[in-house]
BAFI-3210 file (N, C-alpha, C; in Angstrom, 3 decimals, decimal comma, padded with zeros to 6 digits):
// residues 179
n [1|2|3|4|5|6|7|8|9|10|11|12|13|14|15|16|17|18|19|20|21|22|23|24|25|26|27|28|29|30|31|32|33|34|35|36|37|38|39|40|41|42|43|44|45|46|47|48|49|50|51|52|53|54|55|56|57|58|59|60|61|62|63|64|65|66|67|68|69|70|71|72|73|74|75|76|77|78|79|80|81|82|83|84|85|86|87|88|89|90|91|92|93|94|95|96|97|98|99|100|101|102|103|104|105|106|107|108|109|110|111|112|113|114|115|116|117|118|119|120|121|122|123|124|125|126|127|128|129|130|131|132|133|134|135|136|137|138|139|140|141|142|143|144|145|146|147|148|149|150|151|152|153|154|155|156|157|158|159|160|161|162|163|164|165|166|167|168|169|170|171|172|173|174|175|176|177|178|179]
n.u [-014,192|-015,852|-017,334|-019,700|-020,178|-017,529|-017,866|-020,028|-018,697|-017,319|-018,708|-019,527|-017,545|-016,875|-015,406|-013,667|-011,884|-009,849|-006,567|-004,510|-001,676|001,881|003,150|003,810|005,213|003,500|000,569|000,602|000,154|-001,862|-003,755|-003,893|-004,758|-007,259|-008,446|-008,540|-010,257|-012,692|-012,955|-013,183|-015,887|-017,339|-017,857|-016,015|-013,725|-011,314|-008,958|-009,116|-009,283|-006,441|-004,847|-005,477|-005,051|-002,091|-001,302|-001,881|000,281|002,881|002,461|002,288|004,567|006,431|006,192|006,140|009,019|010,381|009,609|011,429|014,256|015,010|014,728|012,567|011,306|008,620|007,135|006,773|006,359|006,043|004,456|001,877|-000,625|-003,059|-005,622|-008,818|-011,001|-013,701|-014,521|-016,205|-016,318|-014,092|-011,406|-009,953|-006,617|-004,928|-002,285|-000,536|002,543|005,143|007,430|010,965|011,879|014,273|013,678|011,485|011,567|012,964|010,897|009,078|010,009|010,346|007,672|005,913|007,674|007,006|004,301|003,968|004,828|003,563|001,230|002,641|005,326|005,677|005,419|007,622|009,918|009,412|010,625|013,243|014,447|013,543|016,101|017,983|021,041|020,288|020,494|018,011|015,915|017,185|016,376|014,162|011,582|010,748|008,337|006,404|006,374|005,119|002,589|002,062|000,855|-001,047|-003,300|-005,841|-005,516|-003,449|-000,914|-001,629|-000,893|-000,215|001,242|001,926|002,946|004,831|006,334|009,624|011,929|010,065|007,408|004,005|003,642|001,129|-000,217|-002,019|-003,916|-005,698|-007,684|-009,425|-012,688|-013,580|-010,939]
n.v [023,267|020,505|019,196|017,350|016,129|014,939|012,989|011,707|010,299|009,082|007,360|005,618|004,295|002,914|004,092|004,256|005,445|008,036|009,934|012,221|013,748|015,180|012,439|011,945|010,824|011,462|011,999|009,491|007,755|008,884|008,224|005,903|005,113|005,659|004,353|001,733|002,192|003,068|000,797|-001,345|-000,514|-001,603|-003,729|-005,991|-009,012|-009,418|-009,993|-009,602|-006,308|-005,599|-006,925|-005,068|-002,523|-003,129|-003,514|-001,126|000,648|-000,639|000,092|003,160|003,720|002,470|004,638|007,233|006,659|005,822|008,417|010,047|009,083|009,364|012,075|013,180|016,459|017,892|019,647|019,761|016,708|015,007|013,985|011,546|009,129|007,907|005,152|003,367|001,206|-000,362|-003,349|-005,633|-008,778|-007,903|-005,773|-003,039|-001,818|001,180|002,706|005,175|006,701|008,590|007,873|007,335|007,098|005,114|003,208|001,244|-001,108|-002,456|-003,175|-003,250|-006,032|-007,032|-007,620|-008,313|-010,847|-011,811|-012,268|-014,172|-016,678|-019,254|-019,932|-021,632|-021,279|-018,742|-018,034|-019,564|-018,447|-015,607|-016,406|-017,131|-014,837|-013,087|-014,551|-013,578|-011,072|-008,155|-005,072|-002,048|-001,640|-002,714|-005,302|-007,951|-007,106|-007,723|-006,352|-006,816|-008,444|-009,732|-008,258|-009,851|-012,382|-011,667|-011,239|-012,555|-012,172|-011,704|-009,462|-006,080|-003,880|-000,755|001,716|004,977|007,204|010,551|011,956|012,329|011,947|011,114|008,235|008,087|005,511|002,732|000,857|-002,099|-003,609|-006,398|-007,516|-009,884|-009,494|-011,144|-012,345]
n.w [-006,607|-005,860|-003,327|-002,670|-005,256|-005,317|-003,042|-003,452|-005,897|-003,817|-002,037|-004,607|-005,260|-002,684|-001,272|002,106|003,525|002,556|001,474|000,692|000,013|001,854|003,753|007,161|010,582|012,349|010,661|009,755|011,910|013,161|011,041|010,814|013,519|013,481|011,029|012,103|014,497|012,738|011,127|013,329|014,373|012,559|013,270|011,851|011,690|014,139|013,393|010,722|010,601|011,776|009,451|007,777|008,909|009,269|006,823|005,432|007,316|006,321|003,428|003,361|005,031|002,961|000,939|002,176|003,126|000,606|-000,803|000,798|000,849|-001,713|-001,744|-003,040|-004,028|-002,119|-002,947|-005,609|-006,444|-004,215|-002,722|-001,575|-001,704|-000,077|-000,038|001,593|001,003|000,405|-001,466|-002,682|-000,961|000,016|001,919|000,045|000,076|-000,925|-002,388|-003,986|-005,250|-006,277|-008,374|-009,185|-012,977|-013,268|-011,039|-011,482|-013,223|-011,615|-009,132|-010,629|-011,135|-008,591|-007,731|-008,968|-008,800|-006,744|-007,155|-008,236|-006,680|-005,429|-001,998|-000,237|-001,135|-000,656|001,774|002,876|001,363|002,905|005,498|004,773|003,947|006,542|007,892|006,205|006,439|005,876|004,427|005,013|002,396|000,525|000,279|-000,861|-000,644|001,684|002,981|000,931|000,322|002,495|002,943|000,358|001,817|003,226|001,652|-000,131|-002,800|-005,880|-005,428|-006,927|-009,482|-011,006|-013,373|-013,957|-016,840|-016,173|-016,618|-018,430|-016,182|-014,394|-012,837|-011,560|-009,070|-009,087|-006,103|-004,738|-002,789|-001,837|001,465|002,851|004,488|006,234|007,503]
ca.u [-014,240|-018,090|-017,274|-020,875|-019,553|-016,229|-018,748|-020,729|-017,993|-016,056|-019,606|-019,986|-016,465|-017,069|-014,623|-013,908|-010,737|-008,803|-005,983|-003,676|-000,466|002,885|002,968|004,797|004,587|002,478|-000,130|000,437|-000,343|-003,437|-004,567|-003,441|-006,035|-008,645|-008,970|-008,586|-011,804|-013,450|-013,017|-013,381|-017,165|-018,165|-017,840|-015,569|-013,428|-010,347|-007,659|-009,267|-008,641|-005,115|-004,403|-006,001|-003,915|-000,277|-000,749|-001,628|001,542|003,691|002,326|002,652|006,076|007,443|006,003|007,077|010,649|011,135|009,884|012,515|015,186|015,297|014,268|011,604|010,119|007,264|005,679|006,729|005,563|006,554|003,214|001,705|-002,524|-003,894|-006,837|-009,385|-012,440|-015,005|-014,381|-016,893|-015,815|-012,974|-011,119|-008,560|-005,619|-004,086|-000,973|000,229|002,986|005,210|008,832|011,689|011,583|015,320|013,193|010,610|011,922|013,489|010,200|008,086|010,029|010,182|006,188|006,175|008,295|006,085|003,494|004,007|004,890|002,159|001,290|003,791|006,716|005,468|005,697|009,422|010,891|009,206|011,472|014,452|014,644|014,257|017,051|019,097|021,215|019,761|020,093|016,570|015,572|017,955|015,777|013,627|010,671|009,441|006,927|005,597|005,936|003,766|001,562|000,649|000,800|-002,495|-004,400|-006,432|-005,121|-002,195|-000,825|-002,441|000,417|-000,080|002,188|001,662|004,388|004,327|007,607|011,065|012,022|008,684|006,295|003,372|003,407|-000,205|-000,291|-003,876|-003,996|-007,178|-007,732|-011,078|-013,042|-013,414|-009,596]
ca.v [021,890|019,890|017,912|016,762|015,035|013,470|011,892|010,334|009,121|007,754|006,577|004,635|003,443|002,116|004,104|004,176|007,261|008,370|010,942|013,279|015,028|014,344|012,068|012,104|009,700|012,149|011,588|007,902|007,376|009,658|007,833|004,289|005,599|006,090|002,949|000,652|002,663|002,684|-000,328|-001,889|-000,310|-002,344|-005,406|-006,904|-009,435|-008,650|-010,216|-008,830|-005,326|-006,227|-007,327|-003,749|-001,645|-003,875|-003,053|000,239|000,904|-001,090|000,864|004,256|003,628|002,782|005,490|008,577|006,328|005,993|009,908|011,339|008,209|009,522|013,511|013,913|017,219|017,651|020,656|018,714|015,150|014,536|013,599|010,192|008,749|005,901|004,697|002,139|000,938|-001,920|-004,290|-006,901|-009,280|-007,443|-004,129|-002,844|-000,755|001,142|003,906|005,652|007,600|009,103|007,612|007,480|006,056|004,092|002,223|000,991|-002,125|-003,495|-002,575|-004,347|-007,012|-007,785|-007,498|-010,053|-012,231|-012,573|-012,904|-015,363|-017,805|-019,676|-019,315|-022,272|-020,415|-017,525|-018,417|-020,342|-016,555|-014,855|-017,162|-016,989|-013,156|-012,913|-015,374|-013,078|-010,080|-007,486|-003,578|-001,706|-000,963|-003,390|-006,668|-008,975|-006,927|-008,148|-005,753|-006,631|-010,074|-009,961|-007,709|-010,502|-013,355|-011,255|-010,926|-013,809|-012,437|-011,245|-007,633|-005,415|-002,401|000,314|002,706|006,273|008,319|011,705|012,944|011,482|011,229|010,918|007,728|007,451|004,412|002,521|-000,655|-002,657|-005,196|-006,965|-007,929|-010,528|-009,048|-012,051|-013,073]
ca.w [-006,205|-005,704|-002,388|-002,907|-006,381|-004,784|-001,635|-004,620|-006,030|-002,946|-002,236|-005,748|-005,205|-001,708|-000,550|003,300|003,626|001,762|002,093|-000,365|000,704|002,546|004,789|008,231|011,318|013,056|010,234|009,271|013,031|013,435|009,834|011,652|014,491|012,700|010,249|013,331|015,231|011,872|010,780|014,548|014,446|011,352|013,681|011,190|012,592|014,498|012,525|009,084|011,149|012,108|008,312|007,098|009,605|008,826|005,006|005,624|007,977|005,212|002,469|004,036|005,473|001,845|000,572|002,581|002,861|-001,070|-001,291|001,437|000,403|-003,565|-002,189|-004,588|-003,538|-001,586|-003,809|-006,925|-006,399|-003,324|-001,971|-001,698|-001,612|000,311|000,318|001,643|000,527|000,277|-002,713|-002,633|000,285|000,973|001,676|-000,995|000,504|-002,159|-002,143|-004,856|-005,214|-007,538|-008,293|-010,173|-013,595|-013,187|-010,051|-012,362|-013,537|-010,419|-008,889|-011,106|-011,293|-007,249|-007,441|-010,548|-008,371|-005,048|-007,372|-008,934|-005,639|-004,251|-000,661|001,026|-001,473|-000,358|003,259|002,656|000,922|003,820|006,195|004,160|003,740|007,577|008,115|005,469|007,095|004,372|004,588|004,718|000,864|000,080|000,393|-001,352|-000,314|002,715|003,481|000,272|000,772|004,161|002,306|-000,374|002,506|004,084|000,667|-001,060|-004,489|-006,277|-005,572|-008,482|-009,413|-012,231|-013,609|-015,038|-016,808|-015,539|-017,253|-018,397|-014,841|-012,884|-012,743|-010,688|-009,437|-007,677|-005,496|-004,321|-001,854|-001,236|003,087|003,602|005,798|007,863|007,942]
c.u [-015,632|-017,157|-018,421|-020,539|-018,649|-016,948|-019,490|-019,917|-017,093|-017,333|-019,654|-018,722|-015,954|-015,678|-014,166|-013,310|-010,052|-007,834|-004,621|-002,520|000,844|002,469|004,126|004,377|003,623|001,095|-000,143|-000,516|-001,859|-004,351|-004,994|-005,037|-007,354|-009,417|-009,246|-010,303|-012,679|-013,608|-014,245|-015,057|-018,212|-018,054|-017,230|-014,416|-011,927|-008,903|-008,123|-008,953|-007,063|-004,606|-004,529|-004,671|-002,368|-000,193|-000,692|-000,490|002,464|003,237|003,024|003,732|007,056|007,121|006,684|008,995|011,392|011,200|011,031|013,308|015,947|015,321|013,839|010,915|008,952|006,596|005,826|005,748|005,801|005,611|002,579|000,095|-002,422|-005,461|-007,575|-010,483|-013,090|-015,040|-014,742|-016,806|-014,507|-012,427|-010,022|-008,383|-004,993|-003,220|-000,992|001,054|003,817|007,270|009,864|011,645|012,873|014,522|012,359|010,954|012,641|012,119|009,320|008,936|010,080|008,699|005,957|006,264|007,466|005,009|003,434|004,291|003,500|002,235|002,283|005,614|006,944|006,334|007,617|010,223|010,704|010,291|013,054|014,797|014,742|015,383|018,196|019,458|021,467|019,771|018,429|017,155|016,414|017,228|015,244|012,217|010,023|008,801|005,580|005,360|004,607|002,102|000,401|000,280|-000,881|-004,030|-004,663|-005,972|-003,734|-002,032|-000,577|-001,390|000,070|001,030|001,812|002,587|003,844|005,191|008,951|011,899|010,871|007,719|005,676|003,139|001,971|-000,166|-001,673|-003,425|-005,365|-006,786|-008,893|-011,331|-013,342|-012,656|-009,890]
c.v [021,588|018,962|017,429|015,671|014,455|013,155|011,296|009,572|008,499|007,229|004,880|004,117|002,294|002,511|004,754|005,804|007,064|009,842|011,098|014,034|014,021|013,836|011,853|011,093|010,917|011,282|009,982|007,401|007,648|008,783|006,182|004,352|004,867|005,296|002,146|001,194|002,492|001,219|-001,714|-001,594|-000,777|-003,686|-006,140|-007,967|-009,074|-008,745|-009,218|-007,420|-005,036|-006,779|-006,053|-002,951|-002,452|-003,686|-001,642|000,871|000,499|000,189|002,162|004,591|003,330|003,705|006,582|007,592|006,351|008,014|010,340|009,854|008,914|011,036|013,866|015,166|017,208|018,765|020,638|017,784|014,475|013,587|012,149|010,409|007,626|005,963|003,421|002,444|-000,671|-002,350|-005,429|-007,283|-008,889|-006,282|-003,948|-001,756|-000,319|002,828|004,351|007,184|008,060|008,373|007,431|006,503|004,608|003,402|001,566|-000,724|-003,298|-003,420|-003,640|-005,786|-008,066|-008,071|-008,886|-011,532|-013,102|-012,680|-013,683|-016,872|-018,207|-019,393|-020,088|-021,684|-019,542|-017,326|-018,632|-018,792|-016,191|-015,228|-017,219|-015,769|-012,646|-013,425|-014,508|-011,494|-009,279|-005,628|-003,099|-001,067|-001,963|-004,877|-006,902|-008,114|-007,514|-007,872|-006,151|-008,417|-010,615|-009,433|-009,073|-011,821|-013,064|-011,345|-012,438|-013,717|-011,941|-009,497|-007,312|-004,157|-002,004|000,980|003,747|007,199|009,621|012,949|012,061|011,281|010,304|009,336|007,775|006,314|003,600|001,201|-000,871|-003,923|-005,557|-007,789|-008,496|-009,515|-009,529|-012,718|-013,394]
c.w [-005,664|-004,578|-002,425|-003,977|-005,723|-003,581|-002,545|-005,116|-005,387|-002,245|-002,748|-005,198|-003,760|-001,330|000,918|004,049|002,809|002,311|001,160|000,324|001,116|003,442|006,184|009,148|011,938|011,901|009,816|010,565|013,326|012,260|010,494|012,648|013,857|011,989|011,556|014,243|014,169|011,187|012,722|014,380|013,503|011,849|012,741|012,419|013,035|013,926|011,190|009,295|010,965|010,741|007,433|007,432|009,081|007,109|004,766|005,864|006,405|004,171|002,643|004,575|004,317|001,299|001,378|003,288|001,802|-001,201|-000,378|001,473|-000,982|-003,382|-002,982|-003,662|-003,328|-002,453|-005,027|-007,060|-005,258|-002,144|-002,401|-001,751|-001,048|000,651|000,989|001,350|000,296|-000,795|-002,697|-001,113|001,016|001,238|001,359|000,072|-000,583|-001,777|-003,543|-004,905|-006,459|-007,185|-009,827|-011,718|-013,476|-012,120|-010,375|-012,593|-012,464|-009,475|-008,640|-010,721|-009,926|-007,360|-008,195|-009,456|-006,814|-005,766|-007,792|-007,921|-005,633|-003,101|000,013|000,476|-000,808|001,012|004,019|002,461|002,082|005,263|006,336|004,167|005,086|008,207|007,594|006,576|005,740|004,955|004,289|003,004|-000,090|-000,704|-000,396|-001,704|000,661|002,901|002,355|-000,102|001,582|003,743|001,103|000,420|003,042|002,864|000,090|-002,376|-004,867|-005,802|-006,971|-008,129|-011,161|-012,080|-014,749|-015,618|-016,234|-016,603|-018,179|-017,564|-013,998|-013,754|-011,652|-010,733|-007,939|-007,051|-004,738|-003,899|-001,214|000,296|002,611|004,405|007,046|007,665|009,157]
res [x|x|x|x|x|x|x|x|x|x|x|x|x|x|x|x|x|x|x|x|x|x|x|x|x|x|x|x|x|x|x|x|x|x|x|x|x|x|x|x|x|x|x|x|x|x|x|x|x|x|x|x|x|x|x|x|x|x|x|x|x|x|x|x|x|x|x|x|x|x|x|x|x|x|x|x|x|x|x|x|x|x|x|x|x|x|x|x|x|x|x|x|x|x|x|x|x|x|x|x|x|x|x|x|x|x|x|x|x|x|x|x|x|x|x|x|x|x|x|x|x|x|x|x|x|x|x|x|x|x|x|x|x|x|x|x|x|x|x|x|x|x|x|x|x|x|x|x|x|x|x|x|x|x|x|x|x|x|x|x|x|x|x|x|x|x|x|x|x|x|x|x|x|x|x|x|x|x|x]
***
């Protein structure tokens, strides 16, 4: 392994941390830390912070909840990625993890559906869904609701087969940096 080559290219890619493996609250927290001081020291402003960290958390909390929800092994695929990084005027948060293919299609098609609102729809669902008495995993997506309420653009989602069970699947949420 060249860690000299992957610092050029999380360099070129303007990217801030990143981080590979399971995740637990111990580490989500320590990761939580860490953006918030780093970020905080780029004098950005304090909401655009506070919009970084709350997608982060979201992200990171469906992720190691879908992997130990479904028990995908951890020395399988059990492991997740997030990243941040500097994307023009703003900073992409992005996850990817690895999930089932039957979750695929209900998946996409919640993502589809908050994208496609505008922002006062947006706002209205977000309203309505807390109003609803909804089991966790159950819902609408709120987290991913709130998630595209913070971003100027649509949430961006890939999908990679892996297997005839397994997709990886990636999510990108653009934050301003002066929300």
């Amino acid at each position: 392994m060249d860690l000299f080559l992957l610092r050029e290219q999380f360099t070129k890619d303007g990217i801030l941390m990143c981080f590979n493996g399971p995740f637990s609250h111990s580490i989500i927290e320590e990761m939580g830390t860490a953006i918030k001081n780093h970020l905080a020291a780029e004098n950005i402003a304090r909401m655009a912070v506070q919009d970084v960290f709350a997608v982060y958390i979201e992200m990171t909390q469906n992720a190691r909840n879908y992997l130990t929800r479904n028990q995908i092994p951890i020395e399988d695929t059990g492991s997740a990625t997030i990243l941040i990084a500097k994307h023009g005027d703003c900073y992409a948060v992005a996850s990817g993890n690895v999930i089932l293919k039957a979750d695929v299609e209900k998946l996409v098609s919640r993502i589809d559906r908050i994208n496609a609102f505008d922002a006062d729809a947006l706002k209205k669902a977000i309203r309505q869904q807390l109003r609803c008495d909804v089991l966790p995993g159950e819902g609408a997506g709120i987290g991913l609701m709130e998630m595209a309420k913070r971003s100027p653009a649509k949430l961006e989602y890939s999908l990679r087969d892996i297997d005839d069970r397994y997709a990886f699947f990636t999510l990108k949420t653009l934050i301003r940096r002066a929300s």
